[in-house]
Rosetta silent file (secondary structure, phi, psi, omega in degrees, C-alpha in Angstrom):
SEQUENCE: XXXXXXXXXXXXXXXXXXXXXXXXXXXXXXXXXXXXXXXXXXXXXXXXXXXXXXXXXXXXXXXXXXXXXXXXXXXXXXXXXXXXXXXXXXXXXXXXXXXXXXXXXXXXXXXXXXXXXXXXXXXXXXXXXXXXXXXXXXXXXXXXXXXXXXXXXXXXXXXXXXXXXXXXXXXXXXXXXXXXXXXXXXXXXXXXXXXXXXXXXXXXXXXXXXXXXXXXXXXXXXXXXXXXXXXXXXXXXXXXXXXXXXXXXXXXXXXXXXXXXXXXXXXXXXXXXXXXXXXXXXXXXXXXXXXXXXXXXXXXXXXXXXXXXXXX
SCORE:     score description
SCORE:     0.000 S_00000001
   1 L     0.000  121.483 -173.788  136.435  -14.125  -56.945 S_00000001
   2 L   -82.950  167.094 -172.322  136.946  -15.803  -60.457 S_00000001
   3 H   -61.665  -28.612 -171.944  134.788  -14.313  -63.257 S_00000001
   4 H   -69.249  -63.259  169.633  132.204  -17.356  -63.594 S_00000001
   5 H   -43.036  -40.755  167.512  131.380  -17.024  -60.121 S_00000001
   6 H   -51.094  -55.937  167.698  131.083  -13.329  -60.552 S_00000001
   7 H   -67.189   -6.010  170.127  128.960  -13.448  -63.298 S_00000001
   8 H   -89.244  -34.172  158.800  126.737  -15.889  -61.745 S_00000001
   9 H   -36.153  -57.054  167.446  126.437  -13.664  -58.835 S_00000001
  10 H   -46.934  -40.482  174.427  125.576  -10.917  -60.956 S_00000001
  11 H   -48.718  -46.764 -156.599  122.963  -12.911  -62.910 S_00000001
  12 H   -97.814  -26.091  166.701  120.967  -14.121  -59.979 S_00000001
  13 H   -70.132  -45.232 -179.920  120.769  -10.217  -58.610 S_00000001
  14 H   -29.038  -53.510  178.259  120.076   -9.314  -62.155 S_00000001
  15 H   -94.856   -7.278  150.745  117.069  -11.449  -61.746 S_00000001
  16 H   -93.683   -2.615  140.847  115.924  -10.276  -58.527 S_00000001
  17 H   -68.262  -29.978 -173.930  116.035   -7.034  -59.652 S_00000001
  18 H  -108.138    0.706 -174.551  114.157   -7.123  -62.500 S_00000001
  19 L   -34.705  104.431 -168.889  111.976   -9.565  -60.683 S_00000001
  20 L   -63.201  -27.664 -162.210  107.835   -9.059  -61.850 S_00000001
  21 L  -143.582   36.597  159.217  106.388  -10.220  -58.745 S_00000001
  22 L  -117.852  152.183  170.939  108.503   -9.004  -55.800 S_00000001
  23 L  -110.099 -165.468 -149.397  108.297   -6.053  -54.292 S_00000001
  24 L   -86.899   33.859  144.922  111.151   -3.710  -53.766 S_00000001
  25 L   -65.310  -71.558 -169.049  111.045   -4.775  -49.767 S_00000001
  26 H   -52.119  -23.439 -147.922  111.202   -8.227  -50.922 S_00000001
  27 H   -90.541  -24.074 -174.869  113.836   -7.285  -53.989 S_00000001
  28 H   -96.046  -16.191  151.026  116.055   -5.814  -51.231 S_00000001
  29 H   -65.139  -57.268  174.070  115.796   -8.413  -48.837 S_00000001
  30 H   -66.456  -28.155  163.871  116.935  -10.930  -51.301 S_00000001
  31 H   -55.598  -39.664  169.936  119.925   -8.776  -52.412 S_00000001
  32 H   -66.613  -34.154 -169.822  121.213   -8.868  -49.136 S_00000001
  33 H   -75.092  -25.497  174.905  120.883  -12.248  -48.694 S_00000001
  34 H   -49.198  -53.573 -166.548  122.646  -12.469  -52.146 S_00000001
  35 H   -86.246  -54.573  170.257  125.581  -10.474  -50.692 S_00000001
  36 H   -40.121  -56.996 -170.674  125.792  -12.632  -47.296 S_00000001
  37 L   -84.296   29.831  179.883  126.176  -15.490  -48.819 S_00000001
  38 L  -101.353    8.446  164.820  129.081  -14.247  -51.049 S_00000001
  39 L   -99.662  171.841 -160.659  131.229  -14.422  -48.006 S_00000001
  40 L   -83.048  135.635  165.927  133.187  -16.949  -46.651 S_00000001
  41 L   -86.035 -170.980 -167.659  131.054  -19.320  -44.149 S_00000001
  42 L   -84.686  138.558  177.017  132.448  -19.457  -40.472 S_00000001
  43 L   -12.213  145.887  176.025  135.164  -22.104  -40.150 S_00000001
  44 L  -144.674  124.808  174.397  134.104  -25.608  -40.214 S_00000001
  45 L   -76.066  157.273 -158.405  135.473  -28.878  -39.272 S_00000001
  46 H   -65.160  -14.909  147.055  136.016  -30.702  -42.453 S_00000001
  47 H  -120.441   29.884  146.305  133.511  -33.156  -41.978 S_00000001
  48 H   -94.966   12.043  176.715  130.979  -30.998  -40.700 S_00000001
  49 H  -111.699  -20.312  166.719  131.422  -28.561  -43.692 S_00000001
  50 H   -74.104   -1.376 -163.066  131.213  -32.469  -45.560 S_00000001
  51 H  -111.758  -38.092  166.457  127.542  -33.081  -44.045 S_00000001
  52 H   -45.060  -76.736  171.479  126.411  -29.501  -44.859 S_00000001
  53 H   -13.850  -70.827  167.433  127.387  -30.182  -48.408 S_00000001
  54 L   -56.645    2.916 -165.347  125.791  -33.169  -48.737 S_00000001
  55 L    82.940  -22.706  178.270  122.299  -32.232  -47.403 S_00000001
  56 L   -77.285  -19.561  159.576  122.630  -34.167  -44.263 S_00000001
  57 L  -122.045  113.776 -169.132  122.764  -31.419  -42.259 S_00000001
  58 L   -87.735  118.784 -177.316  120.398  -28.092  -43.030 S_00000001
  59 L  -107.544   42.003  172.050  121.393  -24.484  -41.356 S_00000001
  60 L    56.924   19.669 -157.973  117.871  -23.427  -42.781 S_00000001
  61 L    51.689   15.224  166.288  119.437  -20.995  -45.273 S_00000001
  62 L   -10.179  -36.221 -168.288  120.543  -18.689  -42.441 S_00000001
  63 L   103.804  177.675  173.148  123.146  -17.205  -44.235 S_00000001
  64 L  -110.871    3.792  170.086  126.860  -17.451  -44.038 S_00000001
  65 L  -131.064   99.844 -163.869  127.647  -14.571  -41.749 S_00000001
  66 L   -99.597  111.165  173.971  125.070  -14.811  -39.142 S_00000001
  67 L  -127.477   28.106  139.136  124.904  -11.192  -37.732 S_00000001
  68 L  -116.478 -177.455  178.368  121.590  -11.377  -35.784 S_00000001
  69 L   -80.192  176.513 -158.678  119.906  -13.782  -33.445 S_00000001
  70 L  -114.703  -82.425  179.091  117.992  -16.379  -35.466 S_00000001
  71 E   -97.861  115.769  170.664  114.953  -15.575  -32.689 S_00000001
  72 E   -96.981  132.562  173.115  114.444  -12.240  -30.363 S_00000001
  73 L  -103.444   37.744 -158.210  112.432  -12.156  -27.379 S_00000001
  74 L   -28.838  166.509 -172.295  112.629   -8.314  -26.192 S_00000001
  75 L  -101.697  132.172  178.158  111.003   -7.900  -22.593 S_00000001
  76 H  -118.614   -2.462  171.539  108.486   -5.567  -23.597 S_00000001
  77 H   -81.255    4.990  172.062  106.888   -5.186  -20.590 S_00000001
  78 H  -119.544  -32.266  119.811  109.790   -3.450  -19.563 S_00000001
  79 H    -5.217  -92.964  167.916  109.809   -1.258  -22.470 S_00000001
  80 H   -53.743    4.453 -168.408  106.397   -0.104  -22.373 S_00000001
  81 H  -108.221  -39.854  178.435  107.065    0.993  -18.544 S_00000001
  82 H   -93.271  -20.607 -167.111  110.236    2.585  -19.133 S_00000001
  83 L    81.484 -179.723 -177.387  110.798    3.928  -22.923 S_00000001
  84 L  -126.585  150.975 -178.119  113.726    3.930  -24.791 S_00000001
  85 L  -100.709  -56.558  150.692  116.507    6.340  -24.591 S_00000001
  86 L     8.028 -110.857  172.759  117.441    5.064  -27.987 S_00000001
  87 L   -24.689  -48.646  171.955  114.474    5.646  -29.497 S_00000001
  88 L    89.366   39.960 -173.103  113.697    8.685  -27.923 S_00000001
  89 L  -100.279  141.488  148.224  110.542    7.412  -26.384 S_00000001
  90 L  -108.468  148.235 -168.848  108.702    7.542  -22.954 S_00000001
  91 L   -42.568 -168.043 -179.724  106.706    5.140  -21.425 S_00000001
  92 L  -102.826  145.747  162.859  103.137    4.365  -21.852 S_00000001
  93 L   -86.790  -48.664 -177.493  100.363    6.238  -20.307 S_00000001
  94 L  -141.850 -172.902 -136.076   97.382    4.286  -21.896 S_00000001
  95 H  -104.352  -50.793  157.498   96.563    1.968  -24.087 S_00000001
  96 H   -38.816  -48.394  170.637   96.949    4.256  -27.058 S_00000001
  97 H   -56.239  -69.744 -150.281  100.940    4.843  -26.014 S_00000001
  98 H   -86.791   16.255  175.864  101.546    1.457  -25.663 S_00000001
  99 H   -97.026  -57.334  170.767  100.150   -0.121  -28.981 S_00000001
 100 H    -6.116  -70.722  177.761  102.251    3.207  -30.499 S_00000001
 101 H   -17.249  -77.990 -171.129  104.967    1.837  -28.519 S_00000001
 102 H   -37.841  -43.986 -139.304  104.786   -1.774  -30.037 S_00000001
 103 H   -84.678   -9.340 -178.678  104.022   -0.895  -33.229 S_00000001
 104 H  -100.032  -44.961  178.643  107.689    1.248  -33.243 S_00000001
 105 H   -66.148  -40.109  179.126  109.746   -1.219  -31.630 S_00000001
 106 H   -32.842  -48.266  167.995  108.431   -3.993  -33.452 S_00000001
 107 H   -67.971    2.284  177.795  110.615   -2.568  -36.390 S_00000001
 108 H  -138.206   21.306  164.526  113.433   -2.800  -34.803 S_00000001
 109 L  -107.738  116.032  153.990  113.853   -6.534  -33.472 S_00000001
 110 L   -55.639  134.464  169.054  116.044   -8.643  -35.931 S_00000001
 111 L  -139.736  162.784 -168.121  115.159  -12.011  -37.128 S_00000001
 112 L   -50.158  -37.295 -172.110  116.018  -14.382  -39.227 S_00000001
 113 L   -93.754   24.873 -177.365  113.426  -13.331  -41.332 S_00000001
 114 L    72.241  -36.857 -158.533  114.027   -9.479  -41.080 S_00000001
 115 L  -127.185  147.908  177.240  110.415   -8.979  -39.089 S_00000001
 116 L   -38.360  142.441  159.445  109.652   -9.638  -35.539 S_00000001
 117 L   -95.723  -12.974 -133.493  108.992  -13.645  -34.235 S_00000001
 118 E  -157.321  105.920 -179.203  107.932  -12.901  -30.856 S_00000001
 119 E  -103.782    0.585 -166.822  105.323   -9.940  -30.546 S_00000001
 120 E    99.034  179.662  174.303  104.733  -10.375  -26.578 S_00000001
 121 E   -99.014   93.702  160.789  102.298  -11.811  -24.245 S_00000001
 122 H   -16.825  -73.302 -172.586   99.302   -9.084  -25.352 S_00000001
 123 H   -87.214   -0.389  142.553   97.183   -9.282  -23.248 S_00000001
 124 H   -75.424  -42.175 -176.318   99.095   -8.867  -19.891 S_00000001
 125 H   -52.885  -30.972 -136.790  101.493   -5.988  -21.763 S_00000001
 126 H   -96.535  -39.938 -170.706   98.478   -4.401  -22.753 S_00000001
 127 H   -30.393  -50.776 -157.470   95.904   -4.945  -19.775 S_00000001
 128 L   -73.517   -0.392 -140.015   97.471   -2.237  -17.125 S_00000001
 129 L  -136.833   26.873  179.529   97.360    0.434  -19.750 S_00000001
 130 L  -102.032  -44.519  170.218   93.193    0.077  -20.484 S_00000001
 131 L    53.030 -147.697 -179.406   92.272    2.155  -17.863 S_00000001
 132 L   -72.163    2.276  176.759   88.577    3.509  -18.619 S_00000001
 133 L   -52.283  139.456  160.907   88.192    2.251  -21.946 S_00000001
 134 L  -119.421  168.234 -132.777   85.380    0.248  -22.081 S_00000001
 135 H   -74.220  -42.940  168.219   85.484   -3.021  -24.202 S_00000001
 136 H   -56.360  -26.537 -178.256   83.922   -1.362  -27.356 S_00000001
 137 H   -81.262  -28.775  165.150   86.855    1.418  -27.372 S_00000001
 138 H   -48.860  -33.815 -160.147   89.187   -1.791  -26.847 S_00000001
 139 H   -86.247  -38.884 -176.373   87.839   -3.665  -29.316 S_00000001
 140 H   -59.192  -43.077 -166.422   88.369   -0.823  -32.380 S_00000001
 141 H   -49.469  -59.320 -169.334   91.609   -0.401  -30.840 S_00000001
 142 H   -68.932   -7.846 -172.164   92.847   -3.962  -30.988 S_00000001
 143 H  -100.633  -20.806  174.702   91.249   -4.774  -34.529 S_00000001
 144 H   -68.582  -63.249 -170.764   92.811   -1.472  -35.823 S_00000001
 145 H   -57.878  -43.848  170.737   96.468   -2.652  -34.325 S_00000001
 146 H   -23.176  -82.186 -146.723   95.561   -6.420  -35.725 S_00000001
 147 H   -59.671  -73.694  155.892   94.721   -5.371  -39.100 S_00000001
 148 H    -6.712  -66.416 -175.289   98.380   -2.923  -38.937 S_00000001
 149 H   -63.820  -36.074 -175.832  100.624   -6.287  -38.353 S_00000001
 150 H   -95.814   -7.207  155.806   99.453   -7.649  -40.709 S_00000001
 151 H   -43.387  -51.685 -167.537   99.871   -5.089  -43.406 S_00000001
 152 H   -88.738  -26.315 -160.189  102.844   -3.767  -42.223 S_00000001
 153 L  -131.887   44.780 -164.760  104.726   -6.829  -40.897 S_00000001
 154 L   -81.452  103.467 -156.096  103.089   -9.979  -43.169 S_00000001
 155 L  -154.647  110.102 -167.238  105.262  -12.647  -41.861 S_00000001
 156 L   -66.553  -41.941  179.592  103.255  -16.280  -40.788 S_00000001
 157 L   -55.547  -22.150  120.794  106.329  -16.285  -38.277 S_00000001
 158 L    15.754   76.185 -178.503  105.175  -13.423  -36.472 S_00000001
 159 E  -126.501  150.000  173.251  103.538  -14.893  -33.173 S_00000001
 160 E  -106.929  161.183  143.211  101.670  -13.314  -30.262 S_00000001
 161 E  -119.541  143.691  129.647  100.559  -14.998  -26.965 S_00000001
 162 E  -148.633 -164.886 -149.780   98.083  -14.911  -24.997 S_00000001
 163 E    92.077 -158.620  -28.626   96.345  -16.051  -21.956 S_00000001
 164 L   -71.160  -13.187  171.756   95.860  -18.214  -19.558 S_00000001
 165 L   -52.868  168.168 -177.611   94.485  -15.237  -17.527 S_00000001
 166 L  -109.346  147.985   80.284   90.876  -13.787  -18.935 S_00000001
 167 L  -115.653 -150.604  175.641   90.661  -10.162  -19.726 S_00000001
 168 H   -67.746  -66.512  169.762   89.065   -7.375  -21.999 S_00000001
 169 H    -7.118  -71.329  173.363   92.433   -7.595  -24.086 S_00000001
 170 H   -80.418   -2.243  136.301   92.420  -11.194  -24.649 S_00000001
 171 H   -56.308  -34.785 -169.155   88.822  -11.125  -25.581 S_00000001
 172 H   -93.199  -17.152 -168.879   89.050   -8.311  -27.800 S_00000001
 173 H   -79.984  -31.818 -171.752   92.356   -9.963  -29.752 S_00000001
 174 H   -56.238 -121.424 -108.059   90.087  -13.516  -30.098 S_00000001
 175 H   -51.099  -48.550  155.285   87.161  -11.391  -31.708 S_00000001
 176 H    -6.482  -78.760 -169.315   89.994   -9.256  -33.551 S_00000001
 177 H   -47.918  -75.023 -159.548   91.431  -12.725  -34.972 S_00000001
 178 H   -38.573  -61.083  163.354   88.149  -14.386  -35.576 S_00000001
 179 H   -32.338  -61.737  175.016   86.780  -11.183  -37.514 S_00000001
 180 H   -50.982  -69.406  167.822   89.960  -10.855  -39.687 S_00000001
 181 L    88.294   54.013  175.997   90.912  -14.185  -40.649 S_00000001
 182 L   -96.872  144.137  170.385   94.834  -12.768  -41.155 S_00000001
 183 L   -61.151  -56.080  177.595   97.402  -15.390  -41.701 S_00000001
 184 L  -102.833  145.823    6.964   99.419  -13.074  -39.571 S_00000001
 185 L   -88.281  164.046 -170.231   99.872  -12.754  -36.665 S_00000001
 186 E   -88.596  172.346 -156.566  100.081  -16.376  -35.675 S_00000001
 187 E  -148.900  112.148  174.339   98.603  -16.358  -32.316 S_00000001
 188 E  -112.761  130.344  159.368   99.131  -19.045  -29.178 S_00000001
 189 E   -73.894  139.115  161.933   97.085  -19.450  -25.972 S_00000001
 190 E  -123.384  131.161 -168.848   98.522  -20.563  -22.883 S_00000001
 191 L  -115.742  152.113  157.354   96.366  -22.765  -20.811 S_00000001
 192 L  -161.981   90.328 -178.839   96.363  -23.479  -17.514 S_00000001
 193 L    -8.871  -33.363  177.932   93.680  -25.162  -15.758 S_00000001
 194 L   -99.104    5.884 -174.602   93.834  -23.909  -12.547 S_00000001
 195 L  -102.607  -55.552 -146.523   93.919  -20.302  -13.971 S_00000001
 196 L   -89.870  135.012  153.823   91.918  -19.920  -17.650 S_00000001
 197 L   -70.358 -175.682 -159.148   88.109  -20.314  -16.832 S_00000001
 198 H   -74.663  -45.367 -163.756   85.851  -22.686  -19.257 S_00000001
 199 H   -91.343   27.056  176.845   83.944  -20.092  -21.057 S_00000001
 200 H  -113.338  -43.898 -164.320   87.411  -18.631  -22.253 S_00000001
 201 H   -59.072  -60.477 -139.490   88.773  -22.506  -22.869 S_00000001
 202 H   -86.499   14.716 -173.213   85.405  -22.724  -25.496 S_00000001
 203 H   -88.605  -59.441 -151.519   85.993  -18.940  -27.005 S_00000001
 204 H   -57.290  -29.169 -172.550   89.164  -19.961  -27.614 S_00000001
 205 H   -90.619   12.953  164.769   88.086  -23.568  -29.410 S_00000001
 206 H   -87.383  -59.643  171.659   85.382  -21.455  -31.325 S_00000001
 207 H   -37.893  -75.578 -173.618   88.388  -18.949  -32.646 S_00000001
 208 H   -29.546  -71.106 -140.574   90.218  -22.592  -34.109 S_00000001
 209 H   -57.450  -38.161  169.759   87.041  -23.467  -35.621 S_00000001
 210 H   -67.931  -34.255 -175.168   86.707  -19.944  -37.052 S_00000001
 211 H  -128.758  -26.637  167.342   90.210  -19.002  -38.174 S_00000001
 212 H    89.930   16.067  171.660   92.241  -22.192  -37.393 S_00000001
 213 L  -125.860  157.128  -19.028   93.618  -19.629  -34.342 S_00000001
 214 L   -84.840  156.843  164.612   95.056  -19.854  -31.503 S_00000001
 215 E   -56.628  156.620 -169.571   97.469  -22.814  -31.176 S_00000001
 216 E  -119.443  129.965  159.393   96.766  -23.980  -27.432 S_00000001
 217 E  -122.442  155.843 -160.994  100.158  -24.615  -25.281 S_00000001
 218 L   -80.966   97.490  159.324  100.485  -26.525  -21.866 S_00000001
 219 H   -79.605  -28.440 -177.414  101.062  -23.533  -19.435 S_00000001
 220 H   -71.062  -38.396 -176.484  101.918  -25.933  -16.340 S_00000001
 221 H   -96.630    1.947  167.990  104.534  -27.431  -18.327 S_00000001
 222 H   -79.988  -36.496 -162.383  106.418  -24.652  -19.711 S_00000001
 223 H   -62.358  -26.655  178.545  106.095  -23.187  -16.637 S_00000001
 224 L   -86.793   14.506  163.908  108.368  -25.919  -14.850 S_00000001
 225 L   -65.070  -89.024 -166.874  110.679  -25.453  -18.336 S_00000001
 226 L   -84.701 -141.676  150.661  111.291  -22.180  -18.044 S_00000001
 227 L  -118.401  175.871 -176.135  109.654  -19.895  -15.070 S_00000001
 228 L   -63.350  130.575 -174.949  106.242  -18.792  -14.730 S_00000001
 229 L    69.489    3.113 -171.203  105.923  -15.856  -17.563 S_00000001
 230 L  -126.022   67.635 -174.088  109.252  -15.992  -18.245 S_00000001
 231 L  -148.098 -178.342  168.944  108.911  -17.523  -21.912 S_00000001
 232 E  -163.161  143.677  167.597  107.343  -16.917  -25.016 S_00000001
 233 L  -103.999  167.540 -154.905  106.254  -19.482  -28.051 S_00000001
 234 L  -175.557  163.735  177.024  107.167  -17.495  -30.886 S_00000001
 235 L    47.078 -127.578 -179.968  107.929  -18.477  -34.931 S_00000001
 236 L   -78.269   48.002  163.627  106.873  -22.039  -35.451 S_00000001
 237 L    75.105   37.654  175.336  105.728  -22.905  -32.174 S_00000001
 238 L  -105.748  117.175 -158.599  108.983  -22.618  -30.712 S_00000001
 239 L   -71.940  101.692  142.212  109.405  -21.926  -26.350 S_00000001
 240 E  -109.844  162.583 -171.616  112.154  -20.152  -25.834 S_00000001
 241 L   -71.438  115.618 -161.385  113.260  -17.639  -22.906 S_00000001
 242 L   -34.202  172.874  167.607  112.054  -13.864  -22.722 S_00000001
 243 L    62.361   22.192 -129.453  114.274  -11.797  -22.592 S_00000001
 244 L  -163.547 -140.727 -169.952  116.628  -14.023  -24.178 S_00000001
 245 E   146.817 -167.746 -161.840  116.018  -15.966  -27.936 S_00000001
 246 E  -124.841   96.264  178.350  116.995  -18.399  -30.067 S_00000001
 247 L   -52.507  -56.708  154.564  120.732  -17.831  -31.644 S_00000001
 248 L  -141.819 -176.863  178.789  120.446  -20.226  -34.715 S_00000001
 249 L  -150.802  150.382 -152.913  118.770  -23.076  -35.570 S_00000001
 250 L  -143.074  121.293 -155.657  120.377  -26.549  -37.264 S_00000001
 251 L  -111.582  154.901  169.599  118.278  -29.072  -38.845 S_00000001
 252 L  -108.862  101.401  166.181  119.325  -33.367  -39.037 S_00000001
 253 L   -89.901   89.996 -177.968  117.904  -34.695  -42.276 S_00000001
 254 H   -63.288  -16.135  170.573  117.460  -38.318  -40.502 S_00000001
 255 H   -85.243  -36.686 -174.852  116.417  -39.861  -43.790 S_00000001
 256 H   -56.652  -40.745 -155.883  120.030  -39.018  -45.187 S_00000001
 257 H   -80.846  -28.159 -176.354  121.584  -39.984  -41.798 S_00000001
 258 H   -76.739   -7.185 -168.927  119.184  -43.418  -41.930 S_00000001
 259 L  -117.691   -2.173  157.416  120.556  -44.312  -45.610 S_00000001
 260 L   -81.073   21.557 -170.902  124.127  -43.922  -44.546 S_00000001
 261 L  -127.831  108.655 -132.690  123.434  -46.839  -41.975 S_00000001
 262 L   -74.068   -8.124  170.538  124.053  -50.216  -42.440 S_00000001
 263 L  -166.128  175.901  178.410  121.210  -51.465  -39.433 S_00000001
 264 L   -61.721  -57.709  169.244  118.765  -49.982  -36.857 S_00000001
 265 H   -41.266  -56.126  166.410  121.639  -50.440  -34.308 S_00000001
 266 H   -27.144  -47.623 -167.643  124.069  -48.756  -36.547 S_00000001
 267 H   -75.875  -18.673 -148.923  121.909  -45.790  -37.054 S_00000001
 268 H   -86.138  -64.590 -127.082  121.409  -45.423  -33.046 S_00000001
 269 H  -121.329  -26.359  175.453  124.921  -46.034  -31.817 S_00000001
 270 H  -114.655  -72.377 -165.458  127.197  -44.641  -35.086 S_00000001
 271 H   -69.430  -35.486  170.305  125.677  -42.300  -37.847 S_00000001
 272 H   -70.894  -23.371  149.024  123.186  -40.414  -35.518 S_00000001
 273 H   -34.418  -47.975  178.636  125.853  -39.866  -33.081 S_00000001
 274 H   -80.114  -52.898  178.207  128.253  -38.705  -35.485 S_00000001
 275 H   -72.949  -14.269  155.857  126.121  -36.343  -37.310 S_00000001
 276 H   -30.022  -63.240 -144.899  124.768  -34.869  -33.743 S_00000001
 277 H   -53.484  -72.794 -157.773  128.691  -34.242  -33.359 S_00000001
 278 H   -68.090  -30.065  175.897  129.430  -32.007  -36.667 S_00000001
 279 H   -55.306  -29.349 -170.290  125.519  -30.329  -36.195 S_00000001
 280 H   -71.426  -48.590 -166.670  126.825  -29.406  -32.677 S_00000001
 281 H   -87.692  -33.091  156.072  129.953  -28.065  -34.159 S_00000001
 282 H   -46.938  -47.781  173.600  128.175  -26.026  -37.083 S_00000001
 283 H   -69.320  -20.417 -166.422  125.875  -24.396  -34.209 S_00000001
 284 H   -94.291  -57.932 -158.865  129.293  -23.682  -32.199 S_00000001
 285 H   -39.995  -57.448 -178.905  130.854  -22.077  -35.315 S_00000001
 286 H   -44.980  -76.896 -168.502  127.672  -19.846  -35.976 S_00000001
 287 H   -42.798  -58.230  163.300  127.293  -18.728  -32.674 S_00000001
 288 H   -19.910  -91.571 -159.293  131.354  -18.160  -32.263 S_00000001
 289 H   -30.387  -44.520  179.112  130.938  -15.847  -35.426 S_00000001
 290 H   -61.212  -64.761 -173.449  127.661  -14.184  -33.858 S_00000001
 291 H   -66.302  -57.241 -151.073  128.724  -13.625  -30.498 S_00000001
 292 H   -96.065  -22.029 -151.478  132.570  -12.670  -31.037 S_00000001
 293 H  -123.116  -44.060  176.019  132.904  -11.273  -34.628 S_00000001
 294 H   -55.354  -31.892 -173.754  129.541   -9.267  -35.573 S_00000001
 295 L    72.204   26.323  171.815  129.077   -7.260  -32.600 S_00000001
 296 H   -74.815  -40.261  160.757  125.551   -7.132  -32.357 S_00000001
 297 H   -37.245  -48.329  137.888  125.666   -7.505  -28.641 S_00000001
 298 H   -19.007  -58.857 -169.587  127.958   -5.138  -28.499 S_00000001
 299 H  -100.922  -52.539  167.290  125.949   -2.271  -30.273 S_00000001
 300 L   -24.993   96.627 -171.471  122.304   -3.396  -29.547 S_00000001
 301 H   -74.909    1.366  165.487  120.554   -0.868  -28.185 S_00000001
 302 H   -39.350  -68.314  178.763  118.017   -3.947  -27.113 S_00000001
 303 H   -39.336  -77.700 -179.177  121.068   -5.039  -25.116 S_00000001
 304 H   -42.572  -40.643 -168.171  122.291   -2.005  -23.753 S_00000001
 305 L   -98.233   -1.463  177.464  118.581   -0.978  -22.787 S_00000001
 306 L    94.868  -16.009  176.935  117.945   -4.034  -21.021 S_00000001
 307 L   -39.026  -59.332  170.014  115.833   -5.582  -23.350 S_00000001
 308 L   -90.562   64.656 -141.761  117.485   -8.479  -24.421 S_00000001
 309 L  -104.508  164.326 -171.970  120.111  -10.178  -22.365 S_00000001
 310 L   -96.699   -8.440  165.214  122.766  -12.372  -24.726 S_00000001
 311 L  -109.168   56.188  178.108  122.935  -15.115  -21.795 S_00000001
 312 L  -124.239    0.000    0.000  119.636  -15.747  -22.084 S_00000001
């Protein structure tokens, strides 16, 4: 490492250390990140490592040794039934166990962004576990565990589902939301006509109107996507499979790629083609590094516990 570079390293922790208006979560997040990228990135061909450079292709600041998933989907309905040997937990009894549960595991799925993307589908994890409560002991419950994410976890990326089914659960998180008004967690419905009745359809378009929550997604069409239930929408309104996740994610800045290109044909049949190619091989490299050199798969007790599977 030559000395300029050192000292610029040093400089920029220097000022996230002494930093007025992070706090020492945040000051230690950014140190790390500080430290990642002070590593070599993973092999590149040379003009995909020239497209990076340039801006034309974005790997979202990821880092340069990506040694989590970018997005986790843990099964948590398998969790709450079973426990963790890890952890040193046993399953849930009630409704009290399994918000416990969540609220422990939760801390321990990696993201890009350090804090969970994917929080479950709520109200089916939560439903079999209600037992005799009756919708006022539901209701404290779920506005106490609300009010908890977002204190504890305040991350807009953060997302819950629920729906398309009706129950006390997904009634008590809309009144929850609606009450709060928390940025986090974000929160998606899944509709599905032949399932979610009407006066659930207008709770839910009351909830927008109140909070600007939940996002509404096409349940019929995910379902032929994926399988039925066996998805989640998660970060920024992104589907991906339970159990399963999102490894990285590799942005096209299409105005750069439209101003190398000498016509509308041009951009179609040469420059978007080509930069496809080296984004394709940046996402291979990442992944390479992730799967073969970090070991998280390896070591995960997610993995190991069933949680997670890595070909998913």
């Amino acid at each position: 490492m030559s000395t300029s570079h050192e000292n610029a390293l040093q400089q920029r922790c220097q000022q996230i250390v002494t930093s007025p208006v992070l706090s020492p979560e945040q000051k230690r997040h950014f140190l790390a990140l500080e430290a990642e990228n002070n590593l070599p990135y993973p092999q590149l061909p040379a003009e995909a490592r020239r497209a990076l450079d340039e801006g034309v292709i974005c790997d979202m600041f990821e880092g340069h040794a990506p040694y989590k998933p970018r997005y986790v989907l843990p099964d948590y309905a398998r969790f709450l039934a079973n426990g963790s040997e890890w952890l040193e937990l046993e399953g849930a009894k009630d409704l009290d166990d399994a918000l416990s549960l969540l609220t422990i595991l939760y801390h321990h799925v990696p993201s890009v962004t350090s804090m969970p993307v994917y929080l479950g589908q709520l109200d089916a994890l939560l439903q079999p576990y209600v037992r005799i409560l009756t919708q006022d002991e539901i209701d404290v419950r779920i506005k106490r565990f609300w009010r908890y994410l977002d204190r504890t976890l305040p991350d807009a990326f953060m997302h819950a589902n629920i729906g398309p089914s009706d129950s006390p659960i997904t009634r008590a998180i809309l009144r929850a939301d609606a009450a709060l008004k928390q940025v986090s967690p974000n929160l998606t419905f899944i509709y599905d006509p032949e399932i979610t009745p009407d006066d659930l359809l207008l709770e839910v378009a009351k909830n927008i109107c109140e909070c600007s929550k939940p996002h509404i997604a096409n349940g019929p069409v995910h379902d032929k996507i994926f399988t039925k239930g066996g998805y989640g929408i998660v970060s920024c309104y992104n589907s991906l499979p339970l159990a399963g996740g999102g490894s990285t994610l590799v942005r096209l800045n299409l105005k750069a790629i439209a101003e190398r290109s000498e016509s509308l044909d041009d951009f179609f049949t040469r420059t978007l083609p080509h930069y496809c190619q080296q984004q394709i091989a940046i996402i291979d490299a990442r992944c390479e590094f992730l799967y073969q050199q970090s070991h998280f798969f390896e070591n995960s007790f997610l993995v190991k516990e069933g949680l997670i599977n890595p070909e998913r």
